[in-house]
SEFI-180398 format. One record per residue (C-alpha): x, y, z; residue number from 1; residue in three letters. Coordinates in pm, 1 decimal. Example, Ala and Ser with C-alpha at 12.3 -4.5 7.8 and 13.67 -1.06 7.14 Angstrom:
REM residues 2
      east     north        up  num  residuo
    1230.0    -450.0     780.0    1      ALA
    1367.0    -106.0     714.0    2      SER
REM end
This chain:
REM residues 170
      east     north        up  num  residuo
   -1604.8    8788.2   17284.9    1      UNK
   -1409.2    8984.2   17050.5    2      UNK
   -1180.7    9276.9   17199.9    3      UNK
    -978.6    9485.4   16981.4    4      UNK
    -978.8    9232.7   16654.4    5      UNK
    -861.3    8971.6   16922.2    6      UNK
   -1089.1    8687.8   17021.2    7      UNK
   -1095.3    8603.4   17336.0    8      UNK
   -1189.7    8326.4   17596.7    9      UNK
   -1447.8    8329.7   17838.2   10      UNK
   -1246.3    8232.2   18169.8   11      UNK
   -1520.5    8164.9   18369.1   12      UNK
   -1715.4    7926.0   18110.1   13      UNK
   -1438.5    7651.2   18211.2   14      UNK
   -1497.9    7730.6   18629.5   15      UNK
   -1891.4    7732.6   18637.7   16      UNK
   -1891.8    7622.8   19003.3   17      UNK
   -1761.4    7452.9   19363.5   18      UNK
   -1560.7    7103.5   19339.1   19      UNK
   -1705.8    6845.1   19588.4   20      UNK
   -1385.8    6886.0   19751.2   21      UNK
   -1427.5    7263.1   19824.9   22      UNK
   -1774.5    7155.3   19957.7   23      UNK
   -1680.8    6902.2   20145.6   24      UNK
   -1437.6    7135.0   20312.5   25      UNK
   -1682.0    7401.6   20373.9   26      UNK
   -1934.8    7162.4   20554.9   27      UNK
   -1618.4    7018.8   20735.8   28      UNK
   -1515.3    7383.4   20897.3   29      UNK
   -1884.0    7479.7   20968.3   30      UNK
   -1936.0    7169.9   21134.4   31      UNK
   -1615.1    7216.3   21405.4   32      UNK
   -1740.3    7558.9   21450.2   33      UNK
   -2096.1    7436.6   21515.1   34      UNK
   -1914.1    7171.8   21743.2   35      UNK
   -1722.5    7420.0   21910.0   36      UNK
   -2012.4    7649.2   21966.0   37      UNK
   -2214.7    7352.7   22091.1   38      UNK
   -1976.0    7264.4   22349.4   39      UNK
   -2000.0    7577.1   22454.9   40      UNK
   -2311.6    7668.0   22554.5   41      UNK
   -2321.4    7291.3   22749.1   42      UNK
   -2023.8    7430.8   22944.1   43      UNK
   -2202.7    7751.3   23051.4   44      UNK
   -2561.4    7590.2   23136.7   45      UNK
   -2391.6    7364.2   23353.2   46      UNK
   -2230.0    7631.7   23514.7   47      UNK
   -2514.7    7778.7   23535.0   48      UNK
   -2690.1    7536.7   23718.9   49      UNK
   -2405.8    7466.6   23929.8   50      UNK
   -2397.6    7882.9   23994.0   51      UNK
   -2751.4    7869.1   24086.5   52      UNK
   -2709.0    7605.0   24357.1   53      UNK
   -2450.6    7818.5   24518.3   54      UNK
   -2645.5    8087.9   24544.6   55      UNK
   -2953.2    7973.5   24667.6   56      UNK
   -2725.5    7708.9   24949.4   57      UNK
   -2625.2    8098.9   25015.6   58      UNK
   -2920.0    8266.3   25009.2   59      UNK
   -3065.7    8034.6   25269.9   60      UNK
   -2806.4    8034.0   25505.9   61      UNK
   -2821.7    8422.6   25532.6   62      UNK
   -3246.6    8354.6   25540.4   63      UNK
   -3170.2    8133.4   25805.0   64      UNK
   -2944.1    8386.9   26011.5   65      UNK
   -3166.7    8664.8   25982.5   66      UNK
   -3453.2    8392.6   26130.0   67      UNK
   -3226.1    8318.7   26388.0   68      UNK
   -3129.8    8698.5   26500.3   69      UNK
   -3469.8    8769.7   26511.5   70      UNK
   -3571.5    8526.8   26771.5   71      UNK
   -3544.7    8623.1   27171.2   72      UNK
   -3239.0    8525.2   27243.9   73      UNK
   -3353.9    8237.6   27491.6   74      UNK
   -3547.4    8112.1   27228.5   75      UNK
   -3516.6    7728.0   27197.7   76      UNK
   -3360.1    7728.7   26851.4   77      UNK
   -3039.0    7910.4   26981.8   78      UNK
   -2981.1    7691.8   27282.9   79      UNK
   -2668.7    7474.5   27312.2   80      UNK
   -2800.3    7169.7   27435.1   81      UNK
   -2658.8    6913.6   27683.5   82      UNK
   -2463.4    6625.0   27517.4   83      UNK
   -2176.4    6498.5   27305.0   84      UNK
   -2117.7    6786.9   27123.3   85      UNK
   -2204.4    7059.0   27364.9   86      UNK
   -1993.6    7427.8   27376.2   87      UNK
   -1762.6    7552.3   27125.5   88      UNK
   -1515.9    7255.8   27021.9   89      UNK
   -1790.7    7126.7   26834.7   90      UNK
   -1942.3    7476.9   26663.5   91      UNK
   -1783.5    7461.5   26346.6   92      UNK
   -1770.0    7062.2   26283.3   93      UNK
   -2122.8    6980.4   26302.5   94      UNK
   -1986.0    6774.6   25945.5   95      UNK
   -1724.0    6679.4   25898.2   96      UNK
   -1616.5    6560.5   25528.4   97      UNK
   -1724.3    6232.6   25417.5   98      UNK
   -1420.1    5993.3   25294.2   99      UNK
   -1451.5    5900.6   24917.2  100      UNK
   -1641.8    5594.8   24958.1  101      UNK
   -1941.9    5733.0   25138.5  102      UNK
   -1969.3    6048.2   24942.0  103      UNK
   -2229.4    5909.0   24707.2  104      UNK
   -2366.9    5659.7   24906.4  105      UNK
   -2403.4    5850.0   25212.8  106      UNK
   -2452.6    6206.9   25163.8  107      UNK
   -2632.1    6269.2   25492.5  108      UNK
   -2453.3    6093.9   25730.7  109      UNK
   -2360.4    6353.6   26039.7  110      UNK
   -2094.1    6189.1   26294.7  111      UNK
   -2159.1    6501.8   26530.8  112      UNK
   -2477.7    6581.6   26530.6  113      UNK
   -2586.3    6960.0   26503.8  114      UNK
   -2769.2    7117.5   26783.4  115      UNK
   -3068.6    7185.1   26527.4  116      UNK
   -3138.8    7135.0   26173.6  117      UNK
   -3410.6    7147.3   25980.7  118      UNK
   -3458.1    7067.5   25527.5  119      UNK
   -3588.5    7318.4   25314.7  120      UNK
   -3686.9    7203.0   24897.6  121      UNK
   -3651.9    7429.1   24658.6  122      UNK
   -3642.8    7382.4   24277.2  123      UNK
   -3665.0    7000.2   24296.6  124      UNK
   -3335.9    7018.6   24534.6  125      UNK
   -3342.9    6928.9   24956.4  126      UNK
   -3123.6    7155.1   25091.2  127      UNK
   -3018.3    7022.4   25489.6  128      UNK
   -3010.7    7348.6   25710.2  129      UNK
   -2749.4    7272.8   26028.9  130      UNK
   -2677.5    7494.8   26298.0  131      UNK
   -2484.7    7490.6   26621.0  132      UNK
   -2485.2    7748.7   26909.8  133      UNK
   -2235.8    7776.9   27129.9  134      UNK
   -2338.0    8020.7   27456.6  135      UNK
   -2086.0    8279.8   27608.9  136      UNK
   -1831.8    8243.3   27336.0  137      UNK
   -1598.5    8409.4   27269.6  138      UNK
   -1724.2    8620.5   27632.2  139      UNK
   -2013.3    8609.9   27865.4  140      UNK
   -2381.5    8710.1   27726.4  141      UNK
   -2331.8    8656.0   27343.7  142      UNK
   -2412.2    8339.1   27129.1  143      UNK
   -2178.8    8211.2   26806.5  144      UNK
   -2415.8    8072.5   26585.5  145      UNK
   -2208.6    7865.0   26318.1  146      UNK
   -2517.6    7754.7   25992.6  147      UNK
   -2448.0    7493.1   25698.5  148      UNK
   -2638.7    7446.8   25438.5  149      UNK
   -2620.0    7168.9   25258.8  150      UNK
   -2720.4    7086.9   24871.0  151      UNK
   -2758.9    6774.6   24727.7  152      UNK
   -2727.7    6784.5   24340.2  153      UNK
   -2742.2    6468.6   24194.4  154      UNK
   -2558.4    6303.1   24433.3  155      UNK
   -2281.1    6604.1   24448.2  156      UNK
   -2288.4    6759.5   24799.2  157      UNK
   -2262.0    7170.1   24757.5  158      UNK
   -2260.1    7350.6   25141.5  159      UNK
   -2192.8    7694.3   25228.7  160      UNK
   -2059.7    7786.2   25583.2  161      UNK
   -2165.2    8134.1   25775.3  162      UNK
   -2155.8    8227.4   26127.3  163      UNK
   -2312.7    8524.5   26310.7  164      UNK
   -2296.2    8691.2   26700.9  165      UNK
   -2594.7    8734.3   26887.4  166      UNK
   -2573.6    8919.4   27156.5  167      UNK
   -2788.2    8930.8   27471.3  168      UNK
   -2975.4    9294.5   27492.0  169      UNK
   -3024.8    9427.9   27843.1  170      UNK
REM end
């Protein structure tokens, strides 16, 4: 190319392309941001999943304590039976954690058992439904009702706690 009586050279004839190295690099930071975005998403399915668990364990127990209101209040299913673990020391420790050893191995075992319970599956998953009763407490004519739910997810035990008041119309 001539400019001005001057000839003069064509820089970019002598840099025609990438190095290997420059490529190499290229494919090295798109691959850590691929990585990156990879580990990512794993993070929020699983916390997804484990989200989803929650809420239904929690969607049941309030099913279950709108079940249980509606009933007459001498129904059967909100009676405080006779036994072991009859009136309120035993309403809120129908289970009691499990020690390390048995969590896996064990994952239903009760050592006080509830006054009811009952297993509900949904989306491949048992959930255990426990409630106790415990008549005239805290005062005469009203029921505590104390419900646990209870998901087992692949051997990881998930429970949600809720208690209601039922009280005795006249």
């Amino acid at each position: 190319m001539q400019k001005y009586g001057i000839v003069m050279k064509d820089k970019m004839s002598a840099e025609n392309g990438f190095t290997l190295i420059e490529v190499m690099v290229a494919i090295l930071v798109l691959s850590i941001g691929i990585l990156g975005v990879t580990m990512m998403l794993t993070g929020s399915i699983s916390s997804n999943s484990k989200a989803d668990v929650i809420t239904t364990t929690t969607t049941l127990a309030a099913d279950q304590i709108e079940y249980l209101m509606s009933l007459d209040y001498n129904d059967p299913l909100l009676n405080d039976p006779p036994g072991p673990t009859h009136g309120p020391a035993f309403l809120r420790n129908p289970l009691p954690p499990l020690p390390a050893q048995e969590r896996v191995s064990s994952i239903n075992v009760v050592k006080y058992p509830p006054d009811h319970q009952t297993n509900i599956q949904a989306r491949g998953i048992v959930y255990s439904v426990y409630w106790n009763v415990a008549d005239n407490y805290p005062v005469q004519k009203i029921k505590t009702v104390y419900i646990i739910v209870v998901a087992n997810e692949r051997g990881v035990r998930r429970l949600v706690m809720l208690s209601c008041v039922i009280s005795r119309i006249i």
